[in-house]
N, C-alpha and C positions, 0 to 999 in steps of 0.2 A: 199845691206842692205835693209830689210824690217823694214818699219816704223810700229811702233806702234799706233792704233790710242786714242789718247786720249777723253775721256769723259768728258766733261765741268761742268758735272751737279754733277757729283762725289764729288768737295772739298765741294759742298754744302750739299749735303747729309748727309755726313762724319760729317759736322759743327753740324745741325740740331740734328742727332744721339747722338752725343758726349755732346751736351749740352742738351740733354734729360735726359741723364743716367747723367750728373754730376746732374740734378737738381732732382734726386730722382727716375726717369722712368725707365722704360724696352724699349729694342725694341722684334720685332716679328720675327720671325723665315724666314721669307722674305724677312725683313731688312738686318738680320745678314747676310743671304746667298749672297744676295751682296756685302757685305763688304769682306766676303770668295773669290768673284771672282773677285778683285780688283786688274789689273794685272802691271799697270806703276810703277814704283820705287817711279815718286814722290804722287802719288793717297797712296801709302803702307807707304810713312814715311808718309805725312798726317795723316793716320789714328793711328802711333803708337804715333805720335805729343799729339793726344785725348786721344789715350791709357793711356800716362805717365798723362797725367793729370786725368782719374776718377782714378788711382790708387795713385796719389798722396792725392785726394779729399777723398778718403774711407781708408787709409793704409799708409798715411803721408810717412817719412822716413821709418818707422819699417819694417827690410827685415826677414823674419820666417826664420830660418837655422833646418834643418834637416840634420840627417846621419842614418844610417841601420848598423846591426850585420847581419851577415849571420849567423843563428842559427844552419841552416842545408842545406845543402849543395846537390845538387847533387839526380842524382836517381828518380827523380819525374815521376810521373805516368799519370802527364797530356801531352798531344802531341802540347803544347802552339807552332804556329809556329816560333815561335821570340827568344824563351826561350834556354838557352845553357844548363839548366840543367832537360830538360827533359830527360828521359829517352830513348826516344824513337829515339835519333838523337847522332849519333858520335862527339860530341864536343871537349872531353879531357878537360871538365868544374872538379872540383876539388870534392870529394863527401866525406861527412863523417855525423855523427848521430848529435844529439840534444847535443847542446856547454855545458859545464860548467859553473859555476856563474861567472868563472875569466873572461874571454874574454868579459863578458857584463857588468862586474864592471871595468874592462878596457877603454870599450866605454863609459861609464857613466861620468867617470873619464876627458879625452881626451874633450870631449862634455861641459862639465861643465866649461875646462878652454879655451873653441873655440865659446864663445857663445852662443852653440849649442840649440835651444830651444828643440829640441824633439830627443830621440833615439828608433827606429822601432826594433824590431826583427822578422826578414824575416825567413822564412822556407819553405823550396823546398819541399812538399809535397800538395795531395787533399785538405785537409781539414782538420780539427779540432774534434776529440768526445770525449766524457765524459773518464775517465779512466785515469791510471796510466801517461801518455805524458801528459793529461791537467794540470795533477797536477804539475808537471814538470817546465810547461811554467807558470803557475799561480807564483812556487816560483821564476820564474826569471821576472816576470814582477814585486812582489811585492821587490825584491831586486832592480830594477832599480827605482823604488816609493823611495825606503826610502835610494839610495845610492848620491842623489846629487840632484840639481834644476831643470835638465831635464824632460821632459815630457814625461813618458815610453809609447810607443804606438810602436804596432804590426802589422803584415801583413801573417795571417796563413790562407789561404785560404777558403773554404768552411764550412760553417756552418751548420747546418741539425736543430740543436735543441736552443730551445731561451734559455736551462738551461747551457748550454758553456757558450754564450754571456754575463748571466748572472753571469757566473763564474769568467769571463775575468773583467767583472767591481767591482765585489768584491777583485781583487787581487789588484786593480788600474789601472785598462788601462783605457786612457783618448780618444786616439784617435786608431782607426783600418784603415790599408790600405787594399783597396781591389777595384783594378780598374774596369772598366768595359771595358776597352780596346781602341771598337770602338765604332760604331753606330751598333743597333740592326743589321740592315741588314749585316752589313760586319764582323760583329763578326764570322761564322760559318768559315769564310775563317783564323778567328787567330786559334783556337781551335776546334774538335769535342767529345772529353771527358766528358765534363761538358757544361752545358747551359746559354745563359743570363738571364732566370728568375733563375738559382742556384745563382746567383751574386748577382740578386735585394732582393733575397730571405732572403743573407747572409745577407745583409745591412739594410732588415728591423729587422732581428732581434738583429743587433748591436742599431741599433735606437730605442728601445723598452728596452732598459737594461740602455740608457741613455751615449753610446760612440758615442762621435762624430768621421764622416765619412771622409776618405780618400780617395780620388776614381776619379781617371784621366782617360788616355790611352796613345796609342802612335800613333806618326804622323807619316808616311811613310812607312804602310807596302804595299803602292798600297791602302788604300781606297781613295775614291772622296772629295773634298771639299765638298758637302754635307754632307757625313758621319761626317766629322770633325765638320761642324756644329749640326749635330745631336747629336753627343755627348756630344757636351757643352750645348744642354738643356735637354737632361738626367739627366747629373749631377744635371744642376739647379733642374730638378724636385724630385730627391732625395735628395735635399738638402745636396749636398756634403759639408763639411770644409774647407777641403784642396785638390786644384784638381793639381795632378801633371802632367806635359805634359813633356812625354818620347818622345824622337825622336829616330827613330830605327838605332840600330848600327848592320849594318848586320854580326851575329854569323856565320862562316863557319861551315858547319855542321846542319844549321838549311833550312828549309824551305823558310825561307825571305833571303837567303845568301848572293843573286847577287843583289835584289834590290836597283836600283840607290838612291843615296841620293836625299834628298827637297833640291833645294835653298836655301840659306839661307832666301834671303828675302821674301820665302812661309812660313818657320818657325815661322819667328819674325811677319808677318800678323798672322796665326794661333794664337799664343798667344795674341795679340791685338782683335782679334775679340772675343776670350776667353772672356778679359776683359770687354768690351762691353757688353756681355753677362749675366759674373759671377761677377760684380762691385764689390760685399763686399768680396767677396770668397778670401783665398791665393791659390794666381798662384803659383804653383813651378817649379821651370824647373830643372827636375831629370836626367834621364837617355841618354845620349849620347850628351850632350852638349857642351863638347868638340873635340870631332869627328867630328861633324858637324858645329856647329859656331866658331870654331876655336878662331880668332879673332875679331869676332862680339857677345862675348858672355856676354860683357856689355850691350850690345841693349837691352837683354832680359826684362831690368827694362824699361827704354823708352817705350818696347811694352808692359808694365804691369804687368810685373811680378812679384809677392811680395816674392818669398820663393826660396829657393834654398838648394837642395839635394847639402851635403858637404863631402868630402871625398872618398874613393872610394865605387862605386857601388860592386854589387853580385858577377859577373865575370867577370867584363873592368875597368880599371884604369880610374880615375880621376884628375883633376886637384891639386895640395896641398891644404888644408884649408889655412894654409897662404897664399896663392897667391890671394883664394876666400875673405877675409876678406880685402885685400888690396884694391882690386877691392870695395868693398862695402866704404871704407873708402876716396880711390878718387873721390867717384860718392854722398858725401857725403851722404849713406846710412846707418841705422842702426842698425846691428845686435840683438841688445838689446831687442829683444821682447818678452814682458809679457803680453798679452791676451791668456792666457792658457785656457780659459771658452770661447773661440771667441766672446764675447759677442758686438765685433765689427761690426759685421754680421747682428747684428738685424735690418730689418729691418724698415722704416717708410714711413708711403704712406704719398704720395705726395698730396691726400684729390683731386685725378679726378675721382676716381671712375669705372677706366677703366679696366678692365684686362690684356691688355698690354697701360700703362701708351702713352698718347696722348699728351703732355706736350709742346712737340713742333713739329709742323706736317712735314714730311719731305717734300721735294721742288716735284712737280710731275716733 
């Protein structure tokens, strides 16, 4: 057996860190990177110990539930390596055109009496332009507006022009999903169809029309703990809403097929240094959360996570929504949440004056 060796100076680091960011501070991109390479079991529950507390400190109880309509299915033009319904890779993923109003007054419906704060309409295509489909998706975003207390918000990929985004917030969309995946650099290895400034491009022009941002990635398609850090101050500096963390569930047929899964307890760190990170932000933990955390998929709150993708994803079964609501109910958690404006998010300096907050200095 090889012994691990442990770092003494770690649980104080951690301490320092965690009570930075509860008293209002940031850390730095060197800090976090550390806390990314935090390899003992007990150095990892330590820091998700911090975790559950800045997201108890910023996001009390209240856990965000979201679910998704597959709008459109199948066929897609981008070569995303991860994606089962690209085009370009033999899945046997399910394909068909832009859904009817029933199937998304269905979801409206199901969501309304599951808690659900938000319903997404996802669509397996590039991108979004002006013309006959906008108009399409404008009347089903404005039928999920006026058919229940859900929060209608979308995920149609690329945007070209601020007069869509603009169209998209007159029919009512509150919130747009639109990941950026990874970290700049490892992005070329998910995708080479489209670009990460097409992403950032997309997102300033949702932010310019006044929709708040969705915009995660996924853990495990082979990038470095670096990149995972790099992506969570991406987000921060787009000022994401809602950032979801997908953990890859290898699609046979795709390019990521054979990749080994994360550990679990690389997962539940990831998300915790998220925290750390993204303090005011909802964490969601979306895609492949039961494939991989199995039975540790209550941790995900411990490590910080405020939100949780409900029901089943695009093309992989999920867990029941009853099962998920139970879980929230023994962990006494809240699904009840109404900060629809996130105006929980805003946030206030701490009066140092610093650009990354000094509040309490880490141990050298």
């Amino acid at each position: 057996m090889t012994a691990i060796s442990v770092d003494a100076d770690n649980p104080s680091i951690i301490a320092a860190l965690g009570r930075r960011v509860l008293s209002g501070g940031q850390i730095s991109r060197d800090e976090a990177l550390r806390l990314f390479q935090l390899e003992t079991s007990a150095d990892i529950l330590d820091l998700l110990s911090w975790s559950n507390r800045i997201r108890e400190k910023f996001k009390g109880n209240k856990i965000h539930l979201c679910s998704i309509v597959n709008a459109k299915a199948g066929a897609c033009s981008e070569n995303c390596s991860f994606c089962a319904q690209s085009s370009h890779y033999q899945t046997g993923s399910p394909k068909y055109g832009f859904v009817d109003p029933e199937p998304v007054a269905d979801a409206a419906a199901e969501a309304d009496k599951n808690h659900v704060t938000a319903v997404g309409l996802v669509a397996a295509w590039k991108g979004l332009n002006e013309g006959p489909l906008l108009d399409e998706v404008c009347d089903r975003i404005k039928e999920l507006k006026s058919g229940g207390k859900t929060r209608p918000d979308a995920s149609l990929g690329i945007i070209k022009k601020q007069a869509v985004a603009n169209r998209l917030k007159e029919a009512g969309l509150e919130c747009y999903g639109h990941n950026l995946e990874s970290s700049r650099r490892f992005f070329p290895q998910t995708c080479s169809t489209h670009t990460y400034d097409e992403r950032l491009e997309t997102i300033g022009y949702l932010k310019k029309s006044g929709i708040k941002i969705c915009s995660g990635g996924i853990i495990g398609m082979g990038e470095s703990r670096e990149d995972r850090c790099d992506l969570a101050f991406e987000l921060k500096a787009i000022g994401a809403n809602v950032v979801p963390v997908n953990i890859l569930n290898p699609i046979p047929g795709t390019p990521f097929a054979k990749n080994e899964p994360l550990p679990v307890l690389e997962i539940l760190k990831t998300i915790a240094c998220f925290r750390f990170i993204l303090p005011r932000q909802e964490i969601m933990i979306a895609g492949g959360r039961t494939v991989n955390l199995r039975d540790a998929q209550s941790m995900v709150f411990m490590a910080g996570a405020s939100a949780l993708m409900v029901g089943n994803y695009l093309t992989t079964l999920n867990q029941s929504v009853e099962k998920d609501l139970q879980m929230l109910k023994d962990l006494g958690l809240d699904p009840n949440w109404d900060s629809h404006d996130f105006s929980d998010q805003e946030e206030k300096a701490c009066g140092c004056d610093q650009e990354i907050c000094q509040t309490e200095t880490v141990p050298e």
